[in-house]
MIVO-407137 format. One line per 4 residues: number of its first residue (from 1); their letters; for each residue x, z, y of C-alpha. Coordinates in steps of 0.5 Angstrom, whole numbers, always signed. Layout:
<sites>
NUM	A	X,Z,Y  ...
</sites>
This chain:
<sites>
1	XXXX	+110,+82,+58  +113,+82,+52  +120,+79,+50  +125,+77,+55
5	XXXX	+123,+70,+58  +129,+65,+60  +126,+61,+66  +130,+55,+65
9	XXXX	+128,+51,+71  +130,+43,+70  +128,+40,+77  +126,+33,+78
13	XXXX	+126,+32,+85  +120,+29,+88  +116,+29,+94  +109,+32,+95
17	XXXX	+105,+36,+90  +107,+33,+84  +111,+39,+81  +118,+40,+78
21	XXXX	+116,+44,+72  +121,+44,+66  +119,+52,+65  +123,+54,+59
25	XXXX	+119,+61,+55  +125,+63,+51  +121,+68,+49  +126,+74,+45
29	XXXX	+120,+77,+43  +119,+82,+37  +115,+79,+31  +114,+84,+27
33	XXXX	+107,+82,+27  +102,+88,+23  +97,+85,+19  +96,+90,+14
37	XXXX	+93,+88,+7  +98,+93,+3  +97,+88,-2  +98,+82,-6
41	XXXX	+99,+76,-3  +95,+69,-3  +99,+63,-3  +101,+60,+5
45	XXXX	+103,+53,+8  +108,+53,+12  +112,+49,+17  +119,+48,+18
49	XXXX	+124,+55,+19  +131,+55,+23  +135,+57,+17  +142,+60,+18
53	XXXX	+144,+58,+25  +150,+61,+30  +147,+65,+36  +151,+69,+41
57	XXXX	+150,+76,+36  +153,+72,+29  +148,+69,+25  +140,+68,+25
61	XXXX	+137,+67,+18  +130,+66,+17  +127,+68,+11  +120,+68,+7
65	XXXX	+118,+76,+4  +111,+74,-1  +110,+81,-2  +112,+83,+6
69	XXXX	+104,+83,+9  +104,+89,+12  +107,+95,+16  +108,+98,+10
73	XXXX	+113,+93,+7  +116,+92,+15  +117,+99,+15  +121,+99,+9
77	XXXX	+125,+94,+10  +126,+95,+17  +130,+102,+15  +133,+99,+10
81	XXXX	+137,+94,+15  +138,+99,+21  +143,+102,+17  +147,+96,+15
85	XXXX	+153,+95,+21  +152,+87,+20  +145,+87,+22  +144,+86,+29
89	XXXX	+137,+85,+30  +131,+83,+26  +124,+80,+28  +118,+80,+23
93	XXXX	+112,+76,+23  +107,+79,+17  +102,+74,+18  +107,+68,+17
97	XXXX	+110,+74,+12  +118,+71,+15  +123,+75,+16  +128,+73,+22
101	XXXX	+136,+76,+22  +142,+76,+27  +147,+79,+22  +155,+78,+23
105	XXXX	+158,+72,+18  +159,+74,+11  +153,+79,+11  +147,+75,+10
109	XXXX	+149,+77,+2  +148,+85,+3  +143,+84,+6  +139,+80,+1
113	XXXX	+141,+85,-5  +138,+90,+1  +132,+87,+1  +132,+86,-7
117	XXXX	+133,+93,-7  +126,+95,-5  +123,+90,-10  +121,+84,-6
121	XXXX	+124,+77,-7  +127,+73,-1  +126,+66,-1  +131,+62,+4
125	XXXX	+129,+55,+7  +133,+49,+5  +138,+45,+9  +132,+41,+13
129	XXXX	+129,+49,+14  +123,+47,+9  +120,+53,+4  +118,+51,-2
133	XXXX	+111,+51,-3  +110,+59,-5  +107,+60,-12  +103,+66,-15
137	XXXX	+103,+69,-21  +97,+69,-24  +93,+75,-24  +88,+77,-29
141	XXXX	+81,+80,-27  +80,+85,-33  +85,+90,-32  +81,+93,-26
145	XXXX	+75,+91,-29  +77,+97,-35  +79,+101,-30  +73,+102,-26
149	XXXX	+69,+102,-33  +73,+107,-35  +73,+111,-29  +65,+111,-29
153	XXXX	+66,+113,-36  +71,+119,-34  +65,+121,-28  +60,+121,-34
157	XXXX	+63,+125,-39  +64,+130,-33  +57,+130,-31  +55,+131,-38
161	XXXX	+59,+137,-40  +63,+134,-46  +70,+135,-47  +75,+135,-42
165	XXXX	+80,+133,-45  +76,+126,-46  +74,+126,-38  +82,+126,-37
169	XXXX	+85,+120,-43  +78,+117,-39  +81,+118,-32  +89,+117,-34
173	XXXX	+87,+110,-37  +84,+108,-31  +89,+110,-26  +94,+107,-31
177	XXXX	+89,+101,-32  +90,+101,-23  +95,+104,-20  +101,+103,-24
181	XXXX	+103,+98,-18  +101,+103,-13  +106,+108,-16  +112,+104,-16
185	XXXX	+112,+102,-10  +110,+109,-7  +116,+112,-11  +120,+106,-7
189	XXXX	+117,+109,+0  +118,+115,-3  +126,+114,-5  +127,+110,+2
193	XXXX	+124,+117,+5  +118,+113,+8  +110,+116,+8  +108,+110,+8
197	XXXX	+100,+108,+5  +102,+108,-3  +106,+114,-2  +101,+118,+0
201	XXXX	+95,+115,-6  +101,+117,-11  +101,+124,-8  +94,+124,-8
205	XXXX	+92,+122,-14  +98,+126,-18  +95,+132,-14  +87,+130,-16
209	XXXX	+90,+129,-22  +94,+138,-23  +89,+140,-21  +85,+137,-26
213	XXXX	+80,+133,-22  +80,+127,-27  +74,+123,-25  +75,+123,-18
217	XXXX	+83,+122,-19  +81,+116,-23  +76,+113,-18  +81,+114,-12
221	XXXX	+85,+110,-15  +80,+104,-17  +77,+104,-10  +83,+103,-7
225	XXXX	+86,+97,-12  +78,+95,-11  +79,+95,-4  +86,+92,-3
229	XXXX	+83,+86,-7  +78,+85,-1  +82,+86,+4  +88,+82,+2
233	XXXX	+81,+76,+2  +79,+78,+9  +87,+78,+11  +87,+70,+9
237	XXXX	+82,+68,+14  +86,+71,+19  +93,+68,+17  +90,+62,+14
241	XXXX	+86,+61,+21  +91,+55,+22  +90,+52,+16  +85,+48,+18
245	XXXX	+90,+45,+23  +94,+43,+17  +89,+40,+14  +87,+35,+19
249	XXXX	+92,+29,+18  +91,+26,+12  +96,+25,+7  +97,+17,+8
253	XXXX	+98,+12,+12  +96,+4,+12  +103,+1,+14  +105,-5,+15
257	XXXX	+111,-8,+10  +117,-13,+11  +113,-18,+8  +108,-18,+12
261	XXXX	+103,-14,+7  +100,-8,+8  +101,-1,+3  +98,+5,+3
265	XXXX	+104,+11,+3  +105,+17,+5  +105,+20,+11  +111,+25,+11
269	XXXX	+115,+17,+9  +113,+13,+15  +118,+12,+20  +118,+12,+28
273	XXXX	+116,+5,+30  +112,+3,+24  +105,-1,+24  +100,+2,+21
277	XXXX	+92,+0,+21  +86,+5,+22  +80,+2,+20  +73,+6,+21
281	XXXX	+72,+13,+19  +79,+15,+18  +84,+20,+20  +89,+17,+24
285	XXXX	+96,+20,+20  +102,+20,+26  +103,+19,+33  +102,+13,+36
289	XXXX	+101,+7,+41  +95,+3,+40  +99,-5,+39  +92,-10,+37
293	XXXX	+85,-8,+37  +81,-2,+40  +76,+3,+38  +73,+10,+40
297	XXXX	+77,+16,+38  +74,+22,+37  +80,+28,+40  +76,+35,+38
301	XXXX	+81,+37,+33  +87,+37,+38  +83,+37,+45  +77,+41,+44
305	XXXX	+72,+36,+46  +66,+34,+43  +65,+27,+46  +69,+21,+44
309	XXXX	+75,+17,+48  +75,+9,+48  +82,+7,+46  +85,+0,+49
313	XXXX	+92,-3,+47  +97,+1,+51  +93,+7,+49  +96,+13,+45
317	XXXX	+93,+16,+39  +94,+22,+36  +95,+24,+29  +89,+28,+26
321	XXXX	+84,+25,+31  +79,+20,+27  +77,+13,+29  +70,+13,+31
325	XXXX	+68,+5,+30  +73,-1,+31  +79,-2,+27  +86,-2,+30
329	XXXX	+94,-2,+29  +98,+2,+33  +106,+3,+32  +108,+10,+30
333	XXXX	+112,+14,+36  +113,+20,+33  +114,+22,+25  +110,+27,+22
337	XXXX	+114,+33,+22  +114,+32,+30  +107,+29,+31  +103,+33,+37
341	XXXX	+99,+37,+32  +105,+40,+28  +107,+42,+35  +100,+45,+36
345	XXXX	+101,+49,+28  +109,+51,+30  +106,+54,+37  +100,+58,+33
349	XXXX	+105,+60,+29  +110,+62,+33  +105,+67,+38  +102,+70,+33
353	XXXX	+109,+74,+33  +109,+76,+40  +106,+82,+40  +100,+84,+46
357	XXXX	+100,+91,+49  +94,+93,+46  +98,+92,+39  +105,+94,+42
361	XXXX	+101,+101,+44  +97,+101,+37  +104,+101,+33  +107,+106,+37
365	XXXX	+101,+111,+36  +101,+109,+27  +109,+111,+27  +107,+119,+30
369	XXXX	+100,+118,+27  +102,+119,+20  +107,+125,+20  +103,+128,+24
373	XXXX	+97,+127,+19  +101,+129,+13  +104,+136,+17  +97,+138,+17
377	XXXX	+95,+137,+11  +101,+140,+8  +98,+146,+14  +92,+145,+11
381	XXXX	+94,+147,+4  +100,+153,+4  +97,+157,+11  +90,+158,+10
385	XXXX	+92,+162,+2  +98,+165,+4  +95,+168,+12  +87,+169,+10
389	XXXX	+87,+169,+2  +84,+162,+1  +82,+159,-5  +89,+155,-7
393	XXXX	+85,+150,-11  +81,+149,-5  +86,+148,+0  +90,+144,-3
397	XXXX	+85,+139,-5  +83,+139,+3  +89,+137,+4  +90,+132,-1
401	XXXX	+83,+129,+2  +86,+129,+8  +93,+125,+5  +88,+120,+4
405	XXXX	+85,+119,+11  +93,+120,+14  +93,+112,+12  +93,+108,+18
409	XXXX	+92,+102,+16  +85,+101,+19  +88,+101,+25  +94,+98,+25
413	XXXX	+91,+92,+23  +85,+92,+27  +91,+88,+32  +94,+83,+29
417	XXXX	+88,+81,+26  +83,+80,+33  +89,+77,+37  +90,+72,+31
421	XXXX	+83,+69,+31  +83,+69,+38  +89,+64,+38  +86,+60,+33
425	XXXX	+79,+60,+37  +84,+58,+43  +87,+52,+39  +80,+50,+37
429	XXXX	+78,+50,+44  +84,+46,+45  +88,+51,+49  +94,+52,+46
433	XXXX	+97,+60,+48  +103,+62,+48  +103,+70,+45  +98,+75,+44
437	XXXX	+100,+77,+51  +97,+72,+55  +91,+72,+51  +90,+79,+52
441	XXXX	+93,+79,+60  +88,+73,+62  +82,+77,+63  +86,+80,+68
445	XXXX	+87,+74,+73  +86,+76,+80  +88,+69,+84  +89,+63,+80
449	XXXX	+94,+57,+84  +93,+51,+83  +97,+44,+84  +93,+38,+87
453	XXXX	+96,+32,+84  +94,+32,+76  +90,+38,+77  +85,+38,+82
457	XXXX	+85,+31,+83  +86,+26,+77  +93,+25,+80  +92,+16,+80
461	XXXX	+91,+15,+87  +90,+8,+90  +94,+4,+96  +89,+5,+101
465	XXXX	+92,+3,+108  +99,-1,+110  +101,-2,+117  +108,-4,+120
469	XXXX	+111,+0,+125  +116,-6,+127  +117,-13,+128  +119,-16,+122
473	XXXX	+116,-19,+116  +110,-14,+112  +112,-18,+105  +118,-16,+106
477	XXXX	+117,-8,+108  +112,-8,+103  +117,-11,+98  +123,-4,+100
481	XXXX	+118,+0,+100  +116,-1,+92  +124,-2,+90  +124,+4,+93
485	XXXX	+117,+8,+89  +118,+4,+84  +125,+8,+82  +120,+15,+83
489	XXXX	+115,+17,+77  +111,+20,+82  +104,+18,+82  +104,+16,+90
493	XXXX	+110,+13,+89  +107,+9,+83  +101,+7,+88  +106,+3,+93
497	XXXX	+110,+0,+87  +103,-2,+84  +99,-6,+90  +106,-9,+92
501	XXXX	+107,-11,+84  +100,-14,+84  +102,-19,+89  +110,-19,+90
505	XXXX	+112,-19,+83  +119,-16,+82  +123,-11,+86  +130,-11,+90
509	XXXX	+136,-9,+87  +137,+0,+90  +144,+3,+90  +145,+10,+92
513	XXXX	+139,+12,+90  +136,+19,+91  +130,+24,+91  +129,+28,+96
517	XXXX	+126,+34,+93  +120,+35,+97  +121,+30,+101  +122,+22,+98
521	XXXX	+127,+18,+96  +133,+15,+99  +138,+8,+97  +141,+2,+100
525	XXXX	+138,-4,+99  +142,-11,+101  +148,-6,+104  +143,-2,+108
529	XXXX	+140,+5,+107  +133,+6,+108  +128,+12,+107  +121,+12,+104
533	XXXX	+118,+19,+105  +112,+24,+107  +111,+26,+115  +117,+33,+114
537	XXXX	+122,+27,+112  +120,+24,+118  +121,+29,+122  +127,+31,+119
541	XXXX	+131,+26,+121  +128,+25,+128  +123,+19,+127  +117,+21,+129
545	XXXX	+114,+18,+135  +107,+22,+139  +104,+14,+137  +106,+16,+131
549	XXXX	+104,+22,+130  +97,+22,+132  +96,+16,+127  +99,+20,+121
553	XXXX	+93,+27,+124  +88,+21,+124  +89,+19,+116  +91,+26,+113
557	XXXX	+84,+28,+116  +82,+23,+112  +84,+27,+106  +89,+21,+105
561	XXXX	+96,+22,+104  +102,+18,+108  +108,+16,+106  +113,+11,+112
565	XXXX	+118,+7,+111  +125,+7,+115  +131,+6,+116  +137,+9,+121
569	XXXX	+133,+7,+127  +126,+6,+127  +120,+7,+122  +118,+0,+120
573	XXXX	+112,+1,+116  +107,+6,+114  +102,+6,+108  +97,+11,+106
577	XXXX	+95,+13,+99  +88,+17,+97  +86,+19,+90  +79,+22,+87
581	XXXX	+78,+29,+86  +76,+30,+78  +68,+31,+77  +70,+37,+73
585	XXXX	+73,+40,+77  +67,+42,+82  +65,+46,+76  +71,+50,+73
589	XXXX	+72,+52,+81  +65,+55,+82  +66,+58,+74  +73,+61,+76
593	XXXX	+69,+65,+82  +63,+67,+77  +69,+69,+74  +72,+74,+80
597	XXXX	+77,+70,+80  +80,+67,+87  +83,+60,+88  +89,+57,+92
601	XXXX	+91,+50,+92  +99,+50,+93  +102,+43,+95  +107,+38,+98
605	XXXX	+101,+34,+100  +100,+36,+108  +95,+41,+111  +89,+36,+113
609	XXXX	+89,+33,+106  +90,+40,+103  +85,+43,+107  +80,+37,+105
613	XXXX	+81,+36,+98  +80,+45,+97  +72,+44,+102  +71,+39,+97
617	XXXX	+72,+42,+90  +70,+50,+94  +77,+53,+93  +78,+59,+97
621	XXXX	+85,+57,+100  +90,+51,+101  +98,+51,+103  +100,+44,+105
625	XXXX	+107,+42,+106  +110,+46,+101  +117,+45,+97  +118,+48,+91
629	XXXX	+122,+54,+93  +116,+55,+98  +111,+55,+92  +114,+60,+89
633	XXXX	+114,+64,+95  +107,+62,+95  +105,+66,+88  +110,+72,+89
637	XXXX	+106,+73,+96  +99,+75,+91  +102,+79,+87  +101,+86,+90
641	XXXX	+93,+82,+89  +94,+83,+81  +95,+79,+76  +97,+72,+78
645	XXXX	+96,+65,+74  +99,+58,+76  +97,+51,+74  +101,+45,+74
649	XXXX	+101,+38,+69  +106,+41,+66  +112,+37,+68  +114,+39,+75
653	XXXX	+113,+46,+79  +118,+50,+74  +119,+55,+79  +112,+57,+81
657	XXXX	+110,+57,+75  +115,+61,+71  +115,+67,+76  +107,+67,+76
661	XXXX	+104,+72,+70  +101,+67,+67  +103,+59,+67  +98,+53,+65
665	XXXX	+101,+46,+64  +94,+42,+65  +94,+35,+61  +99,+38,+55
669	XXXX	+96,+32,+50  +103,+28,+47  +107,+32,+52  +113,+36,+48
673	XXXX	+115,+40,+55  +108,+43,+56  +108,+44,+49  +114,+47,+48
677	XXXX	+115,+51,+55  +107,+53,+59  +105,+60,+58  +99,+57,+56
681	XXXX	+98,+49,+55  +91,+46,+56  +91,+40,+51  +87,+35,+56
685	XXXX	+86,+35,+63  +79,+39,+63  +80,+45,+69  +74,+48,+66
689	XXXX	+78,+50,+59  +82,+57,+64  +75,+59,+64  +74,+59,+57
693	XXXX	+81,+62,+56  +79,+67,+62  +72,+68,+57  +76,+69,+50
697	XXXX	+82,+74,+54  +75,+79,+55  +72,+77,+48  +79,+79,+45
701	XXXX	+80,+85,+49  +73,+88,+47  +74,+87,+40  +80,+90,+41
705	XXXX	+77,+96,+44  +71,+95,+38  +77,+96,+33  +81,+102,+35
709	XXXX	+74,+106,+37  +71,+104,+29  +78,+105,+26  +80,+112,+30
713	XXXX	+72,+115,+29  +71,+114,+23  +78,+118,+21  +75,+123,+26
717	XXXX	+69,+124,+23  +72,+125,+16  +77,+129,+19  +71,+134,+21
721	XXXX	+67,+133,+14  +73,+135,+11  +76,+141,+15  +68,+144,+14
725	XXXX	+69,+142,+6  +65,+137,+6  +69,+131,+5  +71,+129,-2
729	XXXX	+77,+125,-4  +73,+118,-5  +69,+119,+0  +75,+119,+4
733	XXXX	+77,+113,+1  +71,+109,+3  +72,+112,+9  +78,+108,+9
737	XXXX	+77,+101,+6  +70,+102,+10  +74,+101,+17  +79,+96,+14
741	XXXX	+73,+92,+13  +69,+93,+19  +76,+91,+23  +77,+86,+20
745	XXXX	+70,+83,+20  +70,+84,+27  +76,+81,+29  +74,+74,+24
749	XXXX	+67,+74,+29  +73,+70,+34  +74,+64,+29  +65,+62,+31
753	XXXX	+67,+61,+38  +64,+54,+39  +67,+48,+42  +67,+47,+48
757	XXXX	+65,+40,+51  +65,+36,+57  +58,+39,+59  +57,+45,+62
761	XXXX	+60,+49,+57  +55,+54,+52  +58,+60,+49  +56,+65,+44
765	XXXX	+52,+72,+48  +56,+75,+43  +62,+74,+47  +59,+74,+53
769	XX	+61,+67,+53  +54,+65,+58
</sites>
């Protein structure tokens, strides 16, 4: 995996399988994202940056580089900051064009001049970490327009035989018309003693130009400009891949006034607990909860599903979500820069600098591929006329041809661009991934562990059986008990609390309260100390009868788990609470091992129950009477298998899920935990979706594969032609521009995944999503 990853567990003790999941990715990763469009920059949105801000190091400053949008300018300011002793570590986002420094204090000034230095202009975020919305100097047309009816007339006047001298003034007017900008930022790279893409079609084009090939000089230089062009519109489908997010939540809102009047304000002003009134057809603007009315809202844009979901007082909303039919006020509980879907937009953001091992393997190649290239053509252009006689005009021009295919452009980008449409295709599924390297490591899932409550079952059981144990008062137990639960989140806890609510009202006073991780709960209750756990805490504290146990074996044979009351002396009342698997989740087990995946419910649930719930929905294994410390133990022991994923709600189970290869938070809809911590967050309760993730991980991959073999084959090909004198100097440009524009092309077919819906979902054969 990429990046160093600080698991930073925060238990919340509970009983049973409802985890403990606080799994802090910290994710130290190297954002030097390599989209490469070697060209000018199309205006971006952009979400809020950490500005200047004291870490271990010094300081880290995040800057935005409009004319950083590929490895060409990355490599140029990555040498040029090496050297300073102030600068400690640098991560690069190219599709976001940010720039993240550690520097020690005072330095932050050199290193803008640094950067200046090469003719970019860093813009910082102000005090609230916001950037100032980018603008673009407007570019005309007709430059590149007389440089390419000059170059046409330069080839003209050659093929017809006129005067040399007005092939040349035809040529060096539509190299001059084109290719200014490509020579000035060549002799910068050239200057900072980089070979990079610029460099090398100055070198080129001079040397076409001494040895007098006008036409074909000035026709390589508009190619290239021309090709930079439609690249640079290709690349901004793939950056801009999330804009359509940003575009979700409308730019207003209906909020209620102090006077009791309604006005329509922005949404950016509305503050946390606001009203605000949503009639029919409309976006909902913020977070909220609804307070009076009720309608049917369709969720698509953050969960990925297709059908709409009734909404009640009580219910939460969403903001960019639409509002099917009624019409509703809800209170605001989140502002605009904090809603679920700008945590969606900032988490896209953030993984799409997290580098997948393809892409790490593919940099590494381009940073040897490039030398190695223009040490051939230099080969090419000196040896053959000193050893063997050669022609100098003619090898010298194999050379400069060769110079043209040394670009690694195609291939360099042929990365980024894929894994950046298949996290945007992810999000629009509604799963939410974390960095390129989980959505390229997905397809190599083994086994998948998955927890019981929430995940497997809807984790909203019901109180089924209540028997006393002892002679007293079963009010009055059932009334301990729900004090008890009531102090628990768990869902068996809120079961008891619920059926002892609806009939006995309010709970006794708990002092000393303290959960039993894995196990209940403990509090004095009127001056006596009293216990409320599974069948282990009973064991545990030696309460356990033979009567006793073969009834608690006789119920979790039912599939029901049993939760019992005791004090110091005796058990005084047992209860049993049942919950009901998910009708999806049949489905997406059955669809895991179409997959080749196999499956393993980990819980703290107890055997008979585990081993009932695993039958009904097909899984291949189940582990009951599990701790935490036991879950994690559970996933480490099926790693010697392969690569290993873990499913939670995104709340409990830290351990287990931060030590799996891959961590999926279930249910992560209006959760800030799983949103900001799961490897990979699933925006609503829907298992099928760790398919659809597993199906896009193998679409990705194949791009991937696609990519590299178009961009490395095309070069081969040309190389050959050129070595045996057939290849010319635009041809190789063609060669160039041609595989840029098929990789990107071929990454930006992940963007047409369809959504999924509650149905059997249906993918696109292309992608084998059958």
């Amino acid at each position: 995996m990429a990046g160093c990853c600080d698991h930073d567990h925060q238990k919340n003790p509970g009983w049973n399988d409802h985890h403990d999941h606080a799994h802090n990715h910290n994710h130290a990763c190297e954002h030097d994202h390599s989209d490469a469009s070697c060209c000018a920059p199309a205006p971006i949105t952009f979400g809020s940056l950490a500005a200047s801000e004291v870490v271990a190091e010094g300081f880290r400053t995040s800057m935005r580089i409009m004319q950083m949008d590929c490895p060409t300018e990355e490599a140029l300011i990555r040498k040029k900051l090496d050297g300073m002793a102030a600068v400690k570590s640098m991560e690069f986002n190219l599709m976001q064009r940010v720039l993240t420094v550690v520097h020690a204090p005072n330095a932050l000034e050199p290193i803008l001049e640094a950067v200046r230095s090469l003719g970019f202009q860093p813009e910082l975020p102000d005090a609230s970490g916001k950037l100032a919305v980018a603008e673009e100097s407007k570019k005309h047309w007709w430059p590149l327009a007389l440089a390419g009816v000059a170059a046409i007339a330069s080839e003209a006047v050659n093929w017809m035989g006129l005067s040399t001298w007005l092939a040349a003034a035809l040529g060096i007017l539509a190299v001059a018309s084109s290719g200014l900008p490509t020579y000035k930022k060549g002799w910068v790279a050239i200057r900072n003693g980089n070979l990079n893409i610029n460099a090398l079609m100055s070198i080129a084009v001079t040397g076409a130009m001494a040895l007098g090939q006008w036409p074909e000089a000035a026709m390589v230089m508009v190619l290239f400009t021309v090709a930079e062009v439609i690249e640079a519109k290709s690349l901004d489908r793939a950056r801009n891949a999330i804009k359509g997010l940003m575009n979700l939540t409308p730019e207003t809102a209906t909020v209620q006034q102090a006077d009791g009047s309604w006005l329509e304000v922005e949404a950016n002003s509305v503050a946390v607990g606001s009203l605000v009134r949503v009639r029919p057809g409309e976006r909902i603007g913020l977070d909220g909860e609804i307070v009076r009315g009720a309608s049917s809202v369709n969720q698509a844009p953050i969960t990925g599903e297709s059908l709409p979901v009734d909404k009640a007082e009580g219910d939460a909303v969403f903001a960019g979500t639409i509002n099917e039919s009624g019409s509703f006020e809800y209170r605001v509980t989140a502002a605009a820069s904090n809603t679920t879907l700008a945590r969606i937009i900032h988490a896209v953001e953030e993984a799409q600098g997290a580098k997948a091992p393809t892409q790490r393997f593919v940099d590494r190649f381009a940073r040897v591929y490039t030398p190695i290239m223009f040490a051939i053509a230099l080969a090419v252009a000196v040896l053959p006329p000193l050893l063997m006689g050669g022609v100098w005009h003619d090898w010298i021009y194999k050379a400069l041809v060769l110079l043209v295919i040394a670009c690694p452009c195609a291939l360099v980008i042929s990365t980024p661009v894929t894994v950046v449409s298949g996290l945007a295709a992810a999000a629009r599924h509604g799963i939410l991934i974390k960095g390129g390297v989980y959505l390229e490591e997905g397809r190599k899932l083994e086994w998948l562990a998955l927890d019981k409550t929430g995940t497997i079952t809807h984790g909203k059981p019901q109180q089924t059986d209540f028997e006393l144990q002892a002679d007293m008062d079963a009010d009055h137990c059932r009334r301990l008990a729900a004090s008890l639960a009531g102090r628990s989140d768990h869902p068996v806890s809120q079961a008891i609390a619920r059926a002892a609510d609806d009939d006995l009202g309010t709970h006794d006073p708990v002092d000393a309260f303290e959960a039993l991780a894995g196990r209940g709960a403990r509090g004095v209750i009127g001056g006596k100390t009293y216990w409320l756990g599974n069948h282990r805490l009973v064991h545990e504290l030696e309460r356990c009868s033979p009567a006793l146990e073969a009834r608690i074996d006789q119920l979790e044979r039912q599939g029901k788990t049993v939760v019992l009351l005791f004090d110091e002396q005796r058990v005084l009342a047992l209860f049993a609470v049942a919950d009901t698997v998910k009708g999806s989740s049949r489905a997406a087990i059955a669809d895991l091992h179409r997959l080749g995946v196999k499956t393993v419910m980990l819980t703290g649930d107890n055997p008979h129950t585990a081993e009932a719930i695993a039958q009904e929905v097909g899984i291949d294994q189940a582990r009951g009477n599990l701790l935490p410390e036991d879950k994690l133990k559970a996933v480490e022991g099926f790693w010697a298998e392969g690569t290993v994923g873990m499913v939670g709600d995104g709340i409990n189970d830290a351990p287990a899920l931060a030590r799996a290869h891959i961590g999926f938070a279930m249910g992560a809809m209006g959760t800030d935990t799983a949103i900001e911590t799961a490897d990979v967050a699933l925006m609503d309760d829907d298992l099928r979706k760790i398919s659809t993730f597993i199906r896009l991980s193998q679409a990705t991959r194949s791009v991937l594969v696609q990519n590299i073999t178009l961009a490395l084959g095309i070069k081969a090909v040309f190389l050959v032609l050129t070595m045996v004198g057939l290849g010319t100097m635009w041809m190789a440009v063609f060669a160039d521009v041609g595989a840029s524009l098929l990789v990107v092309g071929n990454g930006l077919r992940l963007l047409r995944t369809p959504r999924i819906s509650v149905r059997p979902p249906r993918y696109a054969a292309a992608y084998g999503f059958q």
